[in-house]
CHARMM internal coordinates of N, CA and C (Angstrom, degrees):
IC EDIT
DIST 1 N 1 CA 1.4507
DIST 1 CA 1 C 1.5269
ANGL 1 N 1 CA 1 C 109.05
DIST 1 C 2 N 1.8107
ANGL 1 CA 1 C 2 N 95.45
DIHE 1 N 1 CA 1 C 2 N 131.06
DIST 2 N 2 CA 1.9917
ANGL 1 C 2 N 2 CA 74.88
DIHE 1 CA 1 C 2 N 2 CA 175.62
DIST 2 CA 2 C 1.5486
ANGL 2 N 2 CA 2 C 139.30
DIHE 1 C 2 N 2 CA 2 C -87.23
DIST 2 C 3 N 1.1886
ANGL 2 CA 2 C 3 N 140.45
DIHE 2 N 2 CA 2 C 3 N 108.04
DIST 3 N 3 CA 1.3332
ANGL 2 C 3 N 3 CA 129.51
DIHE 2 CA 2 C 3 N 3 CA 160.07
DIST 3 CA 3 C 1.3153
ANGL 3 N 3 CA 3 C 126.17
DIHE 2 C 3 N 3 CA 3 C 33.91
DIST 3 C 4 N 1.1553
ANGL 3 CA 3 C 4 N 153.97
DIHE 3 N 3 CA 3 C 4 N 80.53
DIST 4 N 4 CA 1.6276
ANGL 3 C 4 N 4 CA 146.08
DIHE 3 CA 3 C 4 N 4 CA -176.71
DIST 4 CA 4 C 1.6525
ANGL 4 N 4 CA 4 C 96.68
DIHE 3 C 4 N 4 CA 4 C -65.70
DIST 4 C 5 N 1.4039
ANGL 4 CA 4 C 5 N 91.69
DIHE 4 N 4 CA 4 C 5 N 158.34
DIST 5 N 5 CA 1.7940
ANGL 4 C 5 N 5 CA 115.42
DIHE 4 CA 4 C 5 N 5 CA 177.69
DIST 5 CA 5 C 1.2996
ANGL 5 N 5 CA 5 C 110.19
DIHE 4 C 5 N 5 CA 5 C -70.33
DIST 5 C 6 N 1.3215
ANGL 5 CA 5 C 6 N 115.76
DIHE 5 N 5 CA 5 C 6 N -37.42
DIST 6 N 6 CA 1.6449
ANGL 5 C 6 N 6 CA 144.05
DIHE 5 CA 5 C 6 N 6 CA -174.59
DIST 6 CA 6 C 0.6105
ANGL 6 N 6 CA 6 C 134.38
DIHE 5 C 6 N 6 CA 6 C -120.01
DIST 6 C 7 N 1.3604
ANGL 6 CA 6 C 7 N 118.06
DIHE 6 N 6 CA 6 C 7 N 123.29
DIST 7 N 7 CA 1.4919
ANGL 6 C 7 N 7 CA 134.14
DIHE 6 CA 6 C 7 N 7 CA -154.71
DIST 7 CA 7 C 1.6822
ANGL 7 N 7 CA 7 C 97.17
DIHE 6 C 7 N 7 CA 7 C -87.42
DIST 7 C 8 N 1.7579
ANGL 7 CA 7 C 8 N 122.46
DIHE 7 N 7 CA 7 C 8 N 156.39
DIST 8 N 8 CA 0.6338
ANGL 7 C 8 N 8 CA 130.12
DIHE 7 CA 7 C 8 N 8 CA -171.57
DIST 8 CA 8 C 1.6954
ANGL 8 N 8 CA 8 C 129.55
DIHE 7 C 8 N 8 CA 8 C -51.91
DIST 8 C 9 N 1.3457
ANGL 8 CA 8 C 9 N 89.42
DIHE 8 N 8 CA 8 C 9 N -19.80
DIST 9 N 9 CA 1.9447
ANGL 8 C 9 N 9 CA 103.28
DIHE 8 CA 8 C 9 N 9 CA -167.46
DIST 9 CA 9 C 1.5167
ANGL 9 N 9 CA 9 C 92.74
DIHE 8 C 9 N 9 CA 9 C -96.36
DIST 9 C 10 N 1.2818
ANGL 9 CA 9 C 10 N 121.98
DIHE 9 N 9 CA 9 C 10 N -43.05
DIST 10 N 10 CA 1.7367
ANGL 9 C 10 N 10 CA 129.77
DIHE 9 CA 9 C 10 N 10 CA 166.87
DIST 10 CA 10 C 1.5619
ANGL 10 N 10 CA 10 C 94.86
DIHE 9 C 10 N 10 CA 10 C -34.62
DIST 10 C 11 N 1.4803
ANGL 10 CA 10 C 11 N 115.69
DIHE 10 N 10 CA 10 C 11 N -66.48
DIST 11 N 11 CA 1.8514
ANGL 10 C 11 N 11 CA 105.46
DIHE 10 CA 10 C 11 N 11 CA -152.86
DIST 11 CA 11 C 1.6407
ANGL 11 N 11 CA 11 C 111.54
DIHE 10 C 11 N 11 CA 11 C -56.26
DIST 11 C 12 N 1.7524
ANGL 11 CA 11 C 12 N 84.78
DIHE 11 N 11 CA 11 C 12 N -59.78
DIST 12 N 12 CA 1.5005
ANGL 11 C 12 N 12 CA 90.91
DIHE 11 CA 11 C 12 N 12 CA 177.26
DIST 12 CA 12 C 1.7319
ANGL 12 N 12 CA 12 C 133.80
DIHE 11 C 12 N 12 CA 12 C -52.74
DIST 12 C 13 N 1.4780
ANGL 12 CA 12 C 13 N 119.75
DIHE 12 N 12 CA 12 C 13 N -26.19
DIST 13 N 13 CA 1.3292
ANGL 12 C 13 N 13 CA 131.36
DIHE 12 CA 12 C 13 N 13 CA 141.94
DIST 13 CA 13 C 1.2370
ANGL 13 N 13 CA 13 C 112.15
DIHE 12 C 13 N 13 CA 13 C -42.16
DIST 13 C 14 N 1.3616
ANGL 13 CA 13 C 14 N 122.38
DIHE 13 N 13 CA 13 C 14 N -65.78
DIST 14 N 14 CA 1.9924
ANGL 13 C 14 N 14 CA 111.65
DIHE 13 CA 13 C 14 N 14 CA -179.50
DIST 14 CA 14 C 1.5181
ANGL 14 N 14 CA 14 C 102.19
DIHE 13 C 14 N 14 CA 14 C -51.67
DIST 14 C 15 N 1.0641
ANGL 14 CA 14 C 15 N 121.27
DIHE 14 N 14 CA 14 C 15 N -56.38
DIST 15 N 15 CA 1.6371
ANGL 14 C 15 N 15 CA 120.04
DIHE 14 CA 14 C 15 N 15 CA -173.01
DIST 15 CA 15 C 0.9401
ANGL 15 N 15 CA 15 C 104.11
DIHE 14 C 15 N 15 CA 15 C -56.31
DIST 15 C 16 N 1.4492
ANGL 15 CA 15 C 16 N 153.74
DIHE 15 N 15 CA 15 C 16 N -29.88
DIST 16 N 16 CA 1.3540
ANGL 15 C 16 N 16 CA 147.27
DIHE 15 CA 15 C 16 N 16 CA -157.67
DIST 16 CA 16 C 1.8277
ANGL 16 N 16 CA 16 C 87.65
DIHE 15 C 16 N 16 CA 16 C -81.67
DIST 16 C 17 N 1.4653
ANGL 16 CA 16 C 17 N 105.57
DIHE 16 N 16 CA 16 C 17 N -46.15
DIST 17 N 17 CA 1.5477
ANGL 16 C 17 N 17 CA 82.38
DIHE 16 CA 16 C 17 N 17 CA -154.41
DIST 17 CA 17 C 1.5802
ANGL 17 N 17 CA 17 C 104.41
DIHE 16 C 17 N 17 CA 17 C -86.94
DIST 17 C 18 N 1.0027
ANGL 17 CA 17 C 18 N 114.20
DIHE 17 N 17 CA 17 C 18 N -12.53
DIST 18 N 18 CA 1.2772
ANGL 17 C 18 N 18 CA 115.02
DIHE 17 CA 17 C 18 N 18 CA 170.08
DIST 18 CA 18 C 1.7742
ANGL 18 N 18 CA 18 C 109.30
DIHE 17 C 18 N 18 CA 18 C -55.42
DIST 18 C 19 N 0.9720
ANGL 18 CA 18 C 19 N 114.55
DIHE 18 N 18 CA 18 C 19 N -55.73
DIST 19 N 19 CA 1.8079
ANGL 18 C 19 N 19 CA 130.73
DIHE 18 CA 18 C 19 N 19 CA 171.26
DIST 19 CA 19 C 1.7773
ANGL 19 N 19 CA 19 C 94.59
DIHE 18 C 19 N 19 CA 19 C -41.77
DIST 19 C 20 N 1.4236
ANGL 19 CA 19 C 20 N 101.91
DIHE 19 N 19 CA 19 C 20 N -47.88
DIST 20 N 20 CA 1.8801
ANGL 19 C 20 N 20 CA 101.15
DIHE 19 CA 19 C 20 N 20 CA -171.09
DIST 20 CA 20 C 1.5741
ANGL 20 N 20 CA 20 C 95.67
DIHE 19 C 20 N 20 CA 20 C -55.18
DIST 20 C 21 N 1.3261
ANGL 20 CA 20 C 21 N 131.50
DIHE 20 N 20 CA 20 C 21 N -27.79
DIST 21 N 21 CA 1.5821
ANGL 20 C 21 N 21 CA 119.76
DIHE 20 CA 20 C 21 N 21 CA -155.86
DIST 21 CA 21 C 1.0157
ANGL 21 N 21 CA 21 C 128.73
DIHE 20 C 21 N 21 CA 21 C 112.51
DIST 21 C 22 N 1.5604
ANGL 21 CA 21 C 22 N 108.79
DIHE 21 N 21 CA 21 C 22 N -14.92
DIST 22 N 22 CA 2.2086
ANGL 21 C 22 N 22 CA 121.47
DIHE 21 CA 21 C 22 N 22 CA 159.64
DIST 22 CA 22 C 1.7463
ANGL 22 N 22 CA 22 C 98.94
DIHE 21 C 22 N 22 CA 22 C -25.61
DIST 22 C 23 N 1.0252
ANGL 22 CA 22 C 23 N 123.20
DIHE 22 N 22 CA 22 C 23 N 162.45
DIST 23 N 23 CA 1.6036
ANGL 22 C 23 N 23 CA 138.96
DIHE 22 CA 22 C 23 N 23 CA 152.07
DIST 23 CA 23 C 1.4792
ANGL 23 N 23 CA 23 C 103.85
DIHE 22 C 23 N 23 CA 23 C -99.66
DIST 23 C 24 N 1.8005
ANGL 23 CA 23 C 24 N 98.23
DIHE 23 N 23 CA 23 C 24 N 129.33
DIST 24 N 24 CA 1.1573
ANGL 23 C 24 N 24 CA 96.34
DIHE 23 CA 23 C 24 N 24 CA -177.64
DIST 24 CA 24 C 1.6169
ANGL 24 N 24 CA 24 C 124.80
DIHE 23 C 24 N 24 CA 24 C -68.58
DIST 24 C 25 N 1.1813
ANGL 24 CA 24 C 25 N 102.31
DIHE 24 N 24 CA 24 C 25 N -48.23
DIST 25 N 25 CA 2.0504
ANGL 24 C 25 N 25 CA 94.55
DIHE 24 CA 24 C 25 N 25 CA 158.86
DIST 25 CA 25 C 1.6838
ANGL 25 N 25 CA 25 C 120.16
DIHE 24 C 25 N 25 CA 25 C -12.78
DIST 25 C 26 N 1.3077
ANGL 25 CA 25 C 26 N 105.16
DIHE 25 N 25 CA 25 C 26 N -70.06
DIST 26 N 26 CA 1.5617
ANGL 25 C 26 N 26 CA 123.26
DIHE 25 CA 25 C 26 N 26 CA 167.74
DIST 26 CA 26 C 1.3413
ANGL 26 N 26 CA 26 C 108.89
DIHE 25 C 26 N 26 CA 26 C -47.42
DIST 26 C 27 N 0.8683
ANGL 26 CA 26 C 27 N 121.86
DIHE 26 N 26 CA 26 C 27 N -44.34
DIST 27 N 27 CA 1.8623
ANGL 26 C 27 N 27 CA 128.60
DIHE 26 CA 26 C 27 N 27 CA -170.38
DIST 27 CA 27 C 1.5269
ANGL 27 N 27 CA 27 C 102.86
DIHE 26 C 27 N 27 CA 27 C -83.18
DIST 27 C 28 N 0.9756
ANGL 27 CA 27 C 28 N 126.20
DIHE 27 N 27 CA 27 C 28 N -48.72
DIST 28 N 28 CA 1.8139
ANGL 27 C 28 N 28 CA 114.95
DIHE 27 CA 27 C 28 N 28 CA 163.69
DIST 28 CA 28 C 1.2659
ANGL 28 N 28 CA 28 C 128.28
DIHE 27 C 28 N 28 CA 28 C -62.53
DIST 28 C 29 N 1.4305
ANGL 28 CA 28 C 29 N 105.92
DIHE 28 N 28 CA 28 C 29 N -37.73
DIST 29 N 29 CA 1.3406
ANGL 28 C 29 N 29 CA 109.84
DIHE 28 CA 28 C 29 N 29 CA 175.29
DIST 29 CA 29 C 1.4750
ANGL 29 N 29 CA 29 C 106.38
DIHE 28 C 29 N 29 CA 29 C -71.19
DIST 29 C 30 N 1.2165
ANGL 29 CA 29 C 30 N 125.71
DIHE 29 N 29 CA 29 C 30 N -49.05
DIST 30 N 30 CA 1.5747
ANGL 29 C 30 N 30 CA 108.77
DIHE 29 CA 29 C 30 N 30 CA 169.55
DIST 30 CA 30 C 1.2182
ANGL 30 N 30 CA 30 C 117.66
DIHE 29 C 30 N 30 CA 30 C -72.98
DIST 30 C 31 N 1.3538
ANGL 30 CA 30 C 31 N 156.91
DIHE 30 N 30 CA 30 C 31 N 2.20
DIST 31 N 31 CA 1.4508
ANGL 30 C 31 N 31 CA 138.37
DIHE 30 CA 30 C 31 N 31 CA 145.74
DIST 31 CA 31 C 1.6624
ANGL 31 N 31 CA 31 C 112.29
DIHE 30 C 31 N 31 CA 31 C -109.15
DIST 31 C 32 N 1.2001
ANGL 31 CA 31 C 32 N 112.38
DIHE 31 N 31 CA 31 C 32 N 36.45
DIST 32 N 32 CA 1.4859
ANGL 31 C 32 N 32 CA 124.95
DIHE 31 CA 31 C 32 N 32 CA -179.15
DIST 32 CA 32 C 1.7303
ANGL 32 N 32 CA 32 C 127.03
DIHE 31 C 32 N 32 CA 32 C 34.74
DIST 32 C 33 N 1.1443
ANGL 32 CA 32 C 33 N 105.40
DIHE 32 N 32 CA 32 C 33 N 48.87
DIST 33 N 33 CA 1.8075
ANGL 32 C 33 N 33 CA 126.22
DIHE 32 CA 32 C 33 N 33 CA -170.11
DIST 33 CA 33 C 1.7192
ANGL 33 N 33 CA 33 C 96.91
DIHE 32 C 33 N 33 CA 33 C -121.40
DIST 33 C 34 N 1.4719
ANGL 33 CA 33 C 34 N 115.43
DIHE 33 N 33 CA 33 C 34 N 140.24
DIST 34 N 34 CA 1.1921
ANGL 33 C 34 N 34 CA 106.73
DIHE 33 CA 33 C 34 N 34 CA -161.98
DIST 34 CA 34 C 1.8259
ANGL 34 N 34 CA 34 C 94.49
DIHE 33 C 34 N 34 CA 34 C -109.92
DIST 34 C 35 N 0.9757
ANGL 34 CA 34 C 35 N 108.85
DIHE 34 N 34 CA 34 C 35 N 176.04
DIST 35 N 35 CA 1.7659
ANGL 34 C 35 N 35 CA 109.27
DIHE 34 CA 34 C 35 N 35 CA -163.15
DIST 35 CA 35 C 1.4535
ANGL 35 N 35 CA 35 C 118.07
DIHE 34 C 35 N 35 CA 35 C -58.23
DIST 35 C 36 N 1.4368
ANGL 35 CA 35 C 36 N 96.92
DIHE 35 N 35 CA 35 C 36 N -40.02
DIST 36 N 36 CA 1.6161
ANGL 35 C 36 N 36 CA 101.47
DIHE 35 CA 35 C 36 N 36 CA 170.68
DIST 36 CA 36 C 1.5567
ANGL 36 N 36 CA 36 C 131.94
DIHE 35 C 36 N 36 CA 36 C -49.95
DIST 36 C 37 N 1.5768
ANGL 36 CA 36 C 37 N 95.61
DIHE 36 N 36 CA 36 C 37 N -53.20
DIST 37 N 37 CA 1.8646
ANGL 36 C 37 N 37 CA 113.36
DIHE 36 CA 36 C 37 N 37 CA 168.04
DIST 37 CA 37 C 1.3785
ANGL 37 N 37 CA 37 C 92.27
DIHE 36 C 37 N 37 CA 37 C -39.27
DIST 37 C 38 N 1.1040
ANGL 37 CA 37 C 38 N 139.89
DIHE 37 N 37 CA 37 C 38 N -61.27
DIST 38 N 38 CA 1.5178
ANGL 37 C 38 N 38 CA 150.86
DIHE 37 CA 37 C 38 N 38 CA -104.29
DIST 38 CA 38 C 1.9805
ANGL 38 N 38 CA 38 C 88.09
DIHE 37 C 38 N 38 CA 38 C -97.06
DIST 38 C 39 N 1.2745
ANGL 38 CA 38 C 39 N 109.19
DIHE 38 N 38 CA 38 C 39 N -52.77
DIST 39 N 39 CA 1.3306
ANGL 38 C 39 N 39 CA 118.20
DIHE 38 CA 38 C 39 N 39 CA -153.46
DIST 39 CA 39 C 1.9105
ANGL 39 N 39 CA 39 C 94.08
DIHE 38 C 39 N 39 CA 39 C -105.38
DIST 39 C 40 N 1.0752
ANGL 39 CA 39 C 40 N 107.17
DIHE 39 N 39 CA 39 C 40 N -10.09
DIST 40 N 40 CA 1.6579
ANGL 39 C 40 N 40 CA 114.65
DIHE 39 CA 39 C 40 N 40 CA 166.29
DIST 40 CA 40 C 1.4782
ANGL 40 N 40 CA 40 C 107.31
DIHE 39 C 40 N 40 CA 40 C -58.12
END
COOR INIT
IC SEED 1 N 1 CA 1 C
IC BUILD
């Protein structure tokens, strides 16, 4: 299995702020994950 980039407290932090109301566009582009990862 491969290795993730992100550690478990990392993902759930992006999701949190995404939940706050960030746009996800904005939210990949600032932690460099492209939309697909995001909604995978």
């Amino acid at each position: 299995m491969k290795k993730s980039r992100f550690t478990e407290t990392q993902i759930v932090g992006i999701l949190k702020e995404a939940d706050a109301g960030v746009k996800v566009s904005n939210l990949c582009r600032k932690h460099g994950i492209f939309d697909a990862t995001y909604y995978n």
